[in-house]
Structure formats: structure tokens, C-alpha cells
C-alpha positions as CSV (number, residue, x, y, z in Angstrom):
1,X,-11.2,8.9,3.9
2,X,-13.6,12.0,3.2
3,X,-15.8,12.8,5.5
4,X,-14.1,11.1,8.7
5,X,-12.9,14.0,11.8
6,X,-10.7,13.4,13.4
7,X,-9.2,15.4,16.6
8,X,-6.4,14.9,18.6
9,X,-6.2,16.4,22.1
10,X,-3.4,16.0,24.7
11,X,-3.0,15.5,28.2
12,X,0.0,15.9,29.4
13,X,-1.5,15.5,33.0
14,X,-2.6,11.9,31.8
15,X,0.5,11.3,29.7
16,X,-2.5,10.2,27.3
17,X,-3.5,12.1,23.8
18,X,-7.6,11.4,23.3
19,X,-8.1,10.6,19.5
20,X,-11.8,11.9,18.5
21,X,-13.3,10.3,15.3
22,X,-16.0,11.6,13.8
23,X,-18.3,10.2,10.7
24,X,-21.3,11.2,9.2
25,X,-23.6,12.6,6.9
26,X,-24.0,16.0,7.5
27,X,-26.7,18.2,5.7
28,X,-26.3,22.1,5.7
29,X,-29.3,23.5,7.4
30,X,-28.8,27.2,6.6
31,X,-25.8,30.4,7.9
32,X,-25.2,32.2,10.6
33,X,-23.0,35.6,9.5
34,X,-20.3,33.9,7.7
35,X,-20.9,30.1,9.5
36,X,-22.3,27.3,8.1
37,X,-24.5,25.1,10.1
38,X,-24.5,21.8,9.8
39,X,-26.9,19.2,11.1
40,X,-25.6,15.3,11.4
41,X,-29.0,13.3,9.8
42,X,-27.2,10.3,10.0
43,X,-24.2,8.3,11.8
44,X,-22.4,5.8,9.4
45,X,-21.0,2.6,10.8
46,X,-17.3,2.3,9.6
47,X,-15.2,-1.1,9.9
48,X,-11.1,-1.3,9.5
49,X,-10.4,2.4,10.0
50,X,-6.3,2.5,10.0
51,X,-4.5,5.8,11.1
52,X,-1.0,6.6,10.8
53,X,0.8,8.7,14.1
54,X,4.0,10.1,14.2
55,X,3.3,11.6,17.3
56,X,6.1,13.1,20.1
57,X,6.3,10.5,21.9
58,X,5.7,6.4,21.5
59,X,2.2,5.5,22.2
60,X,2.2,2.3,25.0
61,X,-1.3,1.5,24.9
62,X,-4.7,2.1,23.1
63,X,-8.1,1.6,24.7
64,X,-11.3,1.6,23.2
65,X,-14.1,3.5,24.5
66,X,-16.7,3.4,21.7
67,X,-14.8,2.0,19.2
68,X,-15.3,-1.7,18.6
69,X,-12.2,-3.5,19.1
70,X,-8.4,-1.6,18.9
71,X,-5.0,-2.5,18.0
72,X,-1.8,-0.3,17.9
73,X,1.5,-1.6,16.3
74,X,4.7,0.1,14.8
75,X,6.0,0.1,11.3
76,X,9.0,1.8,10.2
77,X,9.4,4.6,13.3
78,X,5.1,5.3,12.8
79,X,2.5,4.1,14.6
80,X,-0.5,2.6,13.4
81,X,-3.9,2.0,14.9
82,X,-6.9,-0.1,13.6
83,X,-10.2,1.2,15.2
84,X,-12.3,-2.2,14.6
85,X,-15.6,0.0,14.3
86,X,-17.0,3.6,14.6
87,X,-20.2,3.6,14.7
88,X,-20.8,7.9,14.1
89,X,-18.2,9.2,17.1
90,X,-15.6,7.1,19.3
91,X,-12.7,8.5,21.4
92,X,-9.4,6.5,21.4
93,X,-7.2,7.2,24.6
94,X,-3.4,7.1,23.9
95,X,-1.8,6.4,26.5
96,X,2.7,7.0,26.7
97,X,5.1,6.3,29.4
């Protein structure tokens, strides 16, 4: 999907990975040396959002921060998750055993 972000941090402290998602309309608002700055004008709402992970280790649970409803389920050895609604920026919290 152009335009979504989306960052993946781990915490191995956790056992949990934190999925960032990130969409909207950004506008370029000028440089600074060899940076573009961009300014977010507005969020989007998204629905039905899937993402595929083939992550390390087998997710055991998805929670939903800002997300709208989540589900996670398995097909074929990958993971997939269904954020229900992102409305701009949500964080997803993958939890493992």
C-alpha cells in the first residue's frame, strides 16, 4: 500500500516486537542540507489493513492499542495480521512465548 510506515521494533526484554503503522498525507515543506522535511496535513483513516510476518519467532498474541479491532492467524508457516482500523498512527504489540 503506498504511503503506509511501517516499523518494527523488538523487545527481547518483553518477548514482544511493537509494530508501528504509519499513514498519511505528507506535504514537503522545504530542506535542510540534504533532508527533506515533511509536514503530515492530514491523517487518513484506513479499514482491513493485512500484513504478512515471517518473523523469528511465532507471534502468540496481538493487542490493539490504537488500532481498531486485531486479529492474528497463520497460513502456510506466515503469520498474518488484520489491523481493523488506523486512523493516521497505531502501535500493535506482538507478543511470543
Amino acid at each position: 500500500m503506498p504511503g503506509l510506515r511501517v516499523i518494527l521494533r523488538h523487545q527481547p526484554e518483553n518477548k514482544r516486537y511493537l509494530l508501528h503503522t504509519l499513514f498519511s498525507t505528507p506535504r514537503l515543506r522545504g530542506q535542510n542540507k540534504s533532508t527533506n522535511i515533511e509536514v503530515i496535513q492530514e491523517k487518513v483513516r484506513l479499514r482491513d489493513i493485512s500484513l504478512d510476518l515471517k518473523l523469528p519467532r511465532s507471534i502468540t498474541g496481538a493487542e490493539s492499542v490504537d488500532a481498531g479491532e486485531v486479529t492474528l492467524s497463520t497460513v502456510g508457516g506466515i503469520q498474518r495480521l488484520l489491523i481493523g482500523e488506523l486512523n493516521g498512527h497505531a502501535v500493535v504489540p506482538l507478543s511470543y512465548a
